[in-house]
N, C-alpha and C positions, 0 to 999 in steps of 0.2 A: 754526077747524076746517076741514079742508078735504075734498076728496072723498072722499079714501082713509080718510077716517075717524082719523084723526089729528091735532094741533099740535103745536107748539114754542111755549111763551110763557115770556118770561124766560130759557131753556136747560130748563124742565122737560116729559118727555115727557105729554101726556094723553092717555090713550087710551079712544077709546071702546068700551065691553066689548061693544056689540051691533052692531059693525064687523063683517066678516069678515075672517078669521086677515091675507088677504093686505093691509090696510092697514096691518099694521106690519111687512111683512115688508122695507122700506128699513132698518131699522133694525140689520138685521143688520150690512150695510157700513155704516153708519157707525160700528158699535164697532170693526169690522174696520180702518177704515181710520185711527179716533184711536188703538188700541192699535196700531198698524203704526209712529204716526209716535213717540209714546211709546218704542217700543223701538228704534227707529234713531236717535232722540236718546240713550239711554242707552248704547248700543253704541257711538256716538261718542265720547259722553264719557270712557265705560270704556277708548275705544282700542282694542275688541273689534273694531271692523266698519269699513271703507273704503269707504267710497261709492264713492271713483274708481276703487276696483279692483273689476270684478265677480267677480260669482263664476265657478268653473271651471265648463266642464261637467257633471266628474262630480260637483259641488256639488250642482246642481239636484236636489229630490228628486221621485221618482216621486209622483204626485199623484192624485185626493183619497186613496187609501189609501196605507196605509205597507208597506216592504218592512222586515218583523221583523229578519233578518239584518243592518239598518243601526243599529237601537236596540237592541241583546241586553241593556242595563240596563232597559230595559220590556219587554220582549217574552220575553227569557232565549232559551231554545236554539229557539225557535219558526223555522220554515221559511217563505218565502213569502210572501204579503201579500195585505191588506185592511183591514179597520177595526178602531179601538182601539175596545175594550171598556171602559168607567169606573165600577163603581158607585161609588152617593153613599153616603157616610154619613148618618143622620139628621139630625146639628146641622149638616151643609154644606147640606141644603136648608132648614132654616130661616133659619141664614144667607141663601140667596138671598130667600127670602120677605122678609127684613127690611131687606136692604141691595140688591137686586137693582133697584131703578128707578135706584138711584146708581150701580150699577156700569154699565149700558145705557147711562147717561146723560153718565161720567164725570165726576162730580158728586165731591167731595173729601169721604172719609167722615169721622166725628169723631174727632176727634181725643183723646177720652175712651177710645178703643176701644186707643188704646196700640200702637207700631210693630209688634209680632210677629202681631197681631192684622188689622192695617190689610196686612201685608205680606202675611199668607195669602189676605185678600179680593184685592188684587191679581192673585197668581197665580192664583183663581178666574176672575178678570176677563177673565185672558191666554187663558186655556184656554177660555173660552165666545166668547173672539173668535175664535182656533184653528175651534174647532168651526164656526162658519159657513162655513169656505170647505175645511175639511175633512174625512176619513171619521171623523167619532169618534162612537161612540155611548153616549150616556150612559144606565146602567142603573140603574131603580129594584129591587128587591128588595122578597117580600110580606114580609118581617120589619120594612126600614123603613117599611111605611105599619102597622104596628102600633104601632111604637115611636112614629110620629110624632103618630101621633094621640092614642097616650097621655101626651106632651108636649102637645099644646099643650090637651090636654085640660085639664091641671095649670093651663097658665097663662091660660084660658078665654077663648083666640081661638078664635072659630066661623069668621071668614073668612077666618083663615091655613088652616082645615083644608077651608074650600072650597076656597081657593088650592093646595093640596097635591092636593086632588083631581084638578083640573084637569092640574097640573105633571106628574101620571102619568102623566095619559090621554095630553100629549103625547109621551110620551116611548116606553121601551120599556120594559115591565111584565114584568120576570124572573120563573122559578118553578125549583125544582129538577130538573124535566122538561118546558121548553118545547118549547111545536108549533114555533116561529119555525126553519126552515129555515138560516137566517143565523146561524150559531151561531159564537163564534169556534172557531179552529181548534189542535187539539192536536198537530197533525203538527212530529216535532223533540222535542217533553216526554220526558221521562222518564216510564215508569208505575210508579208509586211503590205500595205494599198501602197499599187503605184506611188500616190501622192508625196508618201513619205519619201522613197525615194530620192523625186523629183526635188522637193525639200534639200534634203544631203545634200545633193551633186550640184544645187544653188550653190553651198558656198564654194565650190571650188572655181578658179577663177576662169571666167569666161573663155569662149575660143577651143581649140582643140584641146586643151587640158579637160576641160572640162566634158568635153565628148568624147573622148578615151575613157575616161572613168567612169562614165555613164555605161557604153557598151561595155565594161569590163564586168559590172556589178549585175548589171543585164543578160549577160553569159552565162552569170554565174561562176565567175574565174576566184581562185585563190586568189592570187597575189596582183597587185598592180605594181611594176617596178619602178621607180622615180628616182632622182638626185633630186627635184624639184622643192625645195623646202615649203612654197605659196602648197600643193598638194600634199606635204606630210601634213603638214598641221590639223588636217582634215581627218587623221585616221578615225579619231575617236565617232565619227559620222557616220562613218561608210560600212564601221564593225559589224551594225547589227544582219547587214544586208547579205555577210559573209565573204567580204572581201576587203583585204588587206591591203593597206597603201604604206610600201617600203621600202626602203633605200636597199643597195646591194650587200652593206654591211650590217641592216635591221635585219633583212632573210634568211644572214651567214649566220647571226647571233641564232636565231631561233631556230633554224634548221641544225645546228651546233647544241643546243640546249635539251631540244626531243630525241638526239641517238641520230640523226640522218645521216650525221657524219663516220659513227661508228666503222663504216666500210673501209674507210682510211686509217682505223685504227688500229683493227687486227683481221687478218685474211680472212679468217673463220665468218667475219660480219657482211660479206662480199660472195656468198653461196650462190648464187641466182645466176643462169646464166646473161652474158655479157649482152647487152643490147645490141639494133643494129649499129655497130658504126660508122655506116654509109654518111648519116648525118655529119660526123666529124668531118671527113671530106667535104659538104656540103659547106658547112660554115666556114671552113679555110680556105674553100673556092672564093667564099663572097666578099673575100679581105680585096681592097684596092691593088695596084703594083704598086710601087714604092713612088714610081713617077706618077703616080694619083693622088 
């Protein structure tokens, strides 16, 4: 253990919980920088990407936030730019609870978990390495800490539902009429009647699925996050409203397609200074202990 309240033993992180946020806040670049070398190794292999060629100018993308007008598949008719809006679905933060010290770690999940499975935690993976170096903000919703707690109620972990508590406080805690100033932005939407709406978020299936995705389009949020296949199927509904219903590996592709990723490609595309990474601390607080 060393000053910052941290080790490494063997390759596993231990972290002590009555550190402060900023002793694990190193940990950010280091995911940042193994999922960097991760995807420049695949992009080579794929033939996707030329190290000896840089990129063009107008490659380079505008930094930490996004300019909507360059991703119209996440963004849709949206004008202008700032940060990506992402709620979680419920089972993707329990997935982080469960598998989140190995994804931080890049630690080789099981392989009992089955490829379609192991592939979605990946593009989790990509997208919270993304998020350390740029504007994304990942939104909880009070519908998921119902659902969540009514899960894990079921499966009677008390310090996954500590862990979840925590995971909120760090983050940003949604309501269907938030104070937070920082709202994303409807400028470019179409204003659709309620009714339609209402319409949409019918098909999606009853219960909190279906009131997650309601307050997420209601927001006006980018992205809705899902493994849920009954909610993908829905996407093509939910489009005109300007919110995206995605799995972790739909996000990676399209965030991968507009340049977002470019910062892991070459230093030059990574100009902006660094966020806080207080948050990275936050999120690796809110992993369970091993006996959770």
């Amino acid at each position: 253990m060393n000053r910052l309240g941290w080790s490494m033993h063997d390759g596993i992180l231990h972290v002590d919980a009555t550190a402060h946020y900023s002793s694990v806040e190193g940990w950010g670049i280091h995911l940042f920088n193994y999922m960097a070398r991760r995807l420049r190794s695949a992009l080579i292999d794929l033939q996707m990407w030329d190290p000896s060629r840089p990129l063009r100018g107008d490659q380079v993308p505008a930094g930490p936030e996004f300019v909507y007008a360059s991703a119209t598949p996440i963004f849709g008719r949206r004008r202008g730019q700032g940060p990506l809006f992402i709620a979680w679905d419920t089972n993707l933060l329990l997935d982080y609870f469960k598998f989140g010290s190995s994804l931080w770690q890049g630690r080789d999940l099981p392989d009992k978990l089955g490829e379609e499975y192991t592939g979605e935690l990946e593009g989790l993976q990509f997208l919270v390495a993304l998020w350390v170096l740029r504007d994304i903000r990942f939104i909880i919703l009070p519908a998921t800490i119902t659902d969540a707690k009514r899960k894990l109620t079921q499966e009677r972990r008390a310090s996954r539902l500590n862990a979840f508590r925590e995971f909120v406080s760090a983050l940003q805690l949604g309501s269907d009429d938030p104070p937070e100033p920082d709202l994303p932005s409807r400028d470019g939407l179409l204003v659709l009647p309620e009714s339609m709406l209402e319409r949409a978020v019918s098909e999606i299936p009853p219960g909190f699925d279906r009131a997650l995705v309601s307050s997420a389009a209601r927001l006006g949020l980018h992205v809705f996050l899902t493994r849920d296949k009954g909610i993908l199927r829905h996407r093509d509904e939910l489009r005109p409203f300007g919110l995206l219903l995605a799995s972790p590996l739909d996000i990676f592709e399209e965030l991968l397609a507009c340049g977002a990723f470019h910062c892991m490609l070459e230093p030059r595309c990574a100009y902006w200074p660094m966020p806080d990474q207080m948050r990275v601390g936050h999120l690796i607080q809110a992993l369970p202990s091993p006996a959770g």
